[in-house]
C-alpha positions in Angstrom: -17.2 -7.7 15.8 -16.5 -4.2 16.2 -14.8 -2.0 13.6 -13.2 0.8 12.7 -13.2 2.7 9.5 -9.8 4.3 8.8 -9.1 6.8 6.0 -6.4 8.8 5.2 -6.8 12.2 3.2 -5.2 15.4 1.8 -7.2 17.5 -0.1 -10.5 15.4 -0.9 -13.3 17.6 -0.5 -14.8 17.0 -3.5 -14.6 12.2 -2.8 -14.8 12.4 1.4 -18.6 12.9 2.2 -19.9 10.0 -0.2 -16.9 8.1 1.4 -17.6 8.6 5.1 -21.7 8.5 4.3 -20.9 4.9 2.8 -18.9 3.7 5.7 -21.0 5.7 8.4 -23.9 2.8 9.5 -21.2 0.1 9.0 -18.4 0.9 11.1 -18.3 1.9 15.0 -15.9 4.4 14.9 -14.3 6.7 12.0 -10.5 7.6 12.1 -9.6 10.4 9.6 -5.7 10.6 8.9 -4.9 13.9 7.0 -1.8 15.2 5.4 -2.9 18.9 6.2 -5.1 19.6 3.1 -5.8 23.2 2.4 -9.5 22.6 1.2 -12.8 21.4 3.3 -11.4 18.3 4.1 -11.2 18.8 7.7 -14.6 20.5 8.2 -16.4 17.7 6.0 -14.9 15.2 8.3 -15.8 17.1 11.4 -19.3 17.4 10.0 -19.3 13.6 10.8 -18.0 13.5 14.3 -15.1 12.0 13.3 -11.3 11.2 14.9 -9.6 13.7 12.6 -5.9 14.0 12.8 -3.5 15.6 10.7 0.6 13.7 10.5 3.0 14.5 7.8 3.1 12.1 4.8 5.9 10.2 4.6 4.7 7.7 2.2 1.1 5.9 1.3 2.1 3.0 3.6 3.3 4.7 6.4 0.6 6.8 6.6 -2.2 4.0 6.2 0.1 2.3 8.9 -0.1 5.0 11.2 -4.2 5.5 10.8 -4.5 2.1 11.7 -2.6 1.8 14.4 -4.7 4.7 16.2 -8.0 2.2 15.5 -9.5 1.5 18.8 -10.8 -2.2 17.5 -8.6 -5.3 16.0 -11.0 -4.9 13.0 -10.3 -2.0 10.3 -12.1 -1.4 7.2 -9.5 1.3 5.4 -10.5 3.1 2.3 -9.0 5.5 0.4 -11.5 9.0 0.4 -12.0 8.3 -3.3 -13.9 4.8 -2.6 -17.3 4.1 -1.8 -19.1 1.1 -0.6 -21.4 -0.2 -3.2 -25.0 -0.9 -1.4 -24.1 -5.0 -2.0 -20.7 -4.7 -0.1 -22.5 -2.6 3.0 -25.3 -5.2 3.2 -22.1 -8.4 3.1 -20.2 -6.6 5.7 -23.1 -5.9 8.0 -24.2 -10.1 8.3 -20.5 -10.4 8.7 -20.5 -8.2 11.7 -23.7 -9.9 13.3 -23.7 -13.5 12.3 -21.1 -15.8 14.1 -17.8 -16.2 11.8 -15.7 -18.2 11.2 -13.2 -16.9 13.8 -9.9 -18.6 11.8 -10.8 -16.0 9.1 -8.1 -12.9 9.9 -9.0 -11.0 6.8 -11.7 -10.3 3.8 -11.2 -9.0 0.0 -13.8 -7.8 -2.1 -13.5 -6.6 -6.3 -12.8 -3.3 -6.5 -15.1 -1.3 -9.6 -13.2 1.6 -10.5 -14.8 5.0 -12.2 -13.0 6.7 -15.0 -14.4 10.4 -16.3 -17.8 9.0 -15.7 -17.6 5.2 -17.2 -17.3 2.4 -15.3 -14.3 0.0 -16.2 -15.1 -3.4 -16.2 -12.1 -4.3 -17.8 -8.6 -3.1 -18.9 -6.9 -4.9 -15.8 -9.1 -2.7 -13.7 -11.7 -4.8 -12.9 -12.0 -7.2 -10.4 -8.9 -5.8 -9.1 -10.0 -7.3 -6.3 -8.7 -5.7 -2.8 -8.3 -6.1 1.2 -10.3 -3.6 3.2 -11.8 -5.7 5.8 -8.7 -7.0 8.4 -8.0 -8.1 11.8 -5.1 -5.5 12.7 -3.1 -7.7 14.6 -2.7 -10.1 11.5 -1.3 -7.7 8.9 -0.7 -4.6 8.0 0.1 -2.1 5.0 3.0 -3.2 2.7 4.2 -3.0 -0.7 6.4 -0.7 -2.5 4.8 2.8 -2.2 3.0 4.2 -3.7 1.4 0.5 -4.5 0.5 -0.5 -0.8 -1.1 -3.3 -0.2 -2.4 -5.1 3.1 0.1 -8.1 4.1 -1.5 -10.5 6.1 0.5 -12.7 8.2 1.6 -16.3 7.2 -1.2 -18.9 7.6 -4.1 -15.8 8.1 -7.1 -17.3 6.3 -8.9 -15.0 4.0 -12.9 -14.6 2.7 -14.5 -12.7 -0.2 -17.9 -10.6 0.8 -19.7 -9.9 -2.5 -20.5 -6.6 -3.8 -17.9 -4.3 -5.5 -15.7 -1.2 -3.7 -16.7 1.7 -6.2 -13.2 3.8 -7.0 -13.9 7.2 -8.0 -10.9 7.5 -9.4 -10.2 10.2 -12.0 -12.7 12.8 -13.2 -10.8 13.6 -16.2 -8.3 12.6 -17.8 -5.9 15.5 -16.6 -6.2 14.3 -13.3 -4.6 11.1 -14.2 -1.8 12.6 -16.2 -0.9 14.3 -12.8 -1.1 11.5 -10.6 0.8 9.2 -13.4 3.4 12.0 -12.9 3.8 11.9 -9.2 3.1 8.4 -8.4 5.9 7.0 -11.2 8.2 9.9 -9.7 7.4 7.9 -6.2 7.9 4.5 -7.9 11.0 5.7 -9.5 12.6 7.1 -6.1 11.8 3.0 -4.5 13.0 1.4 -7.1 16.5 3.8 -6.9 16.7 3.1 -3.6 16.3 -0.7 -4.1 19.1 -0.9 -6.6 17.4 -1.4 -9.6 18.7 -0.3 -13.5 16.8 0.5 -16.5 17.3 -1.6 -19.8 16.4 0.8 -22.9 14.8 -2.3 -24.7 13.4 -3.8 -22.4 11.8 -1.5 -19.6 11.3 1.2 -22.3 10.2 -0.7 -25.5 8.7 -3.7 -24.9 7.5 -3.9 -21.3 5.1 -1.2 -22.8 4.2 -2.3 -25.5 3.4 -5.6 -23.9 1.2 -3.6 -20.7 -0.7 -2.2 -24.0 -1.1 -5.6 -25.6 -2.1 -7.3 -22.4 -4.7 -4.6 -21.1 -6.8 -4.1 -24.5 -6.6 -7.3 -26.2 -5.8 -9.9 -23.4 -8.0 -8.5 -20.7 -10.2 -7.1 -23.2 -10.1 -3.4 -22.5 -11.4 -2.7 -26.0 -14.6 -3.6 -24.7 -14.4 -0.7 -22.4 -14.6 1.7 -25.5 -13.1 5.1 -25.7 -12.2 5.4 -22.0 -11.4 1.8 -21.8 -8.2 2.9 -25.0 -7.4 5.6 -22.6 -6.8 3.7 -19.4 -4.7 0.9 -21.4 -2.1 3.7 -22.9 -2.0 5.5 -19.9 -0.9 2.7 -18.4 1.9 1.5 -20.7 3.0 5.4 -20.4 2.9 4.9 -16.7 5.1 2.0 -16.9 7.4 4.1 -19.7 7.5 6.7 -17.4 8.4 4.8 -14.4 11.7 3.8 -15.9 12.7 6.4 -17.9 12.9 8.2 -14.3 14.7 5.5 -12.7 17.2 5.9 -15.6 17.2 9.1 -15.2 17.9 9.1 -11.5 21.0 6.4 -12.0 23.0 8.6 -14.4 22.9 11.4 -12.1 
């Protein structure tokens, strides 16, 4: 099996080395995918001898989509720049690649650990979060409803779990997430728009998150998480409250 690592980046000097030196004795080939970043992106990734491209962004999924299709193998292992292979996951992937597999398997998902101002979330609805990143090409492909992609494998593809975690670096502090909760519920809000959708006051303002809230620190236990693991289950019932108070927003324009 022969693979290719495909990321796509704008602006991630300070996540794309550990990414690309986690990937780097896995995969056979690196394709870097970026959305002309104004930072050391591109010479980081050149450092590495890398495909480096730049396309305009036109969405999360269309941009992963396009990455992969420039993959010369069936196999891709896609990562966003902020994710890392944990040393477990590297070690599962590389007996994969050299033992005989079971050749009906099309794809495999692994838990995703993510990192939050320097704590590691094992809860919150954050953890397993588990994810595909390992895929045969030709049996799926990026899908969702940006900017949530996902990889959509095609009816009947059989699918393994490897062991170790995918570490997410994903916010540094806590700034960093206000912004992205800003840009990514303005995304969400623009797809959901589009798709016809309306906003309920009571419902999709009120009580949807309240009940995130609820769910997140008492349910999936995010109180265990401590002080960050509070943070991460507010922010996301504001993300949720922020998601449809744009929506509403947009419809009585």
């Amino acid at each position: 099996m022969n693979i290719s690592g495909v990321i796509i980046t704008y602006n991630e000097e300070h996540n794309l080395e550990e990414c690309l030196n986690s990937i780097k004795d896995v995969v056979d080939e690196i394709i870097v995918v970026d959305s002309f970043s104004t930072d050391r992106t591109r010479a980081i990734a050149e450092s590495f001898k890398v495909r480096f491209l730049e396309h305009k962004f036109e969405g999360h999924i269309q941009q992963k989509n396009y990455a992969v299709d420039l993959a010369e193998n069936d196999w891709v292992l896609s990562l966003d720049a902020d994710e890392r292979l944990s040393d477990e996951l590297k070690e599962a992937i590389k007996v994969i690649k050299s033992s005989v597999t079971d050749t009906k398997v099309g794809a495999y998902k692994c838990n995703r650990l993510s990192n939050y101002c320097g704590k590691w979330i094992k809860h919150s609805g954050w953890y397993p979060d588990t994810k595909i990143r390992l895929w045969n090409r030709r049996l799926g492909k990026w899908g969702g409803i940006n900017p949530h992609d996902s990889v959509v494998l095609e009816a009947g593809v059989q699918m393994s779990k490897v062991k170790g975690d995918l570490l997410h670096y994903s916010y540094r502090t806590i700034d960093e997430h206000i912004d992205q909760m800003n840009k990514f519920s303005e995304i969400a809000a623009v797809e959901a728009s589009a798709a016809g959708k309306m906003t309920n006051v009571l419902i999709h303002l009120v009580i949807y998150p309240a009940l995130t809230f609820l769910k997140n620190y008492f349910v999936r236990l995010g109180f265990l998480d401590g002080y960050y693991g509070f943070i991460v289950c507010k922010n996301s019932a504001y993300y949720r409250f922020l998601k449809y108070v744009k929506l509403r927003e947009k419809k009585r324009v």
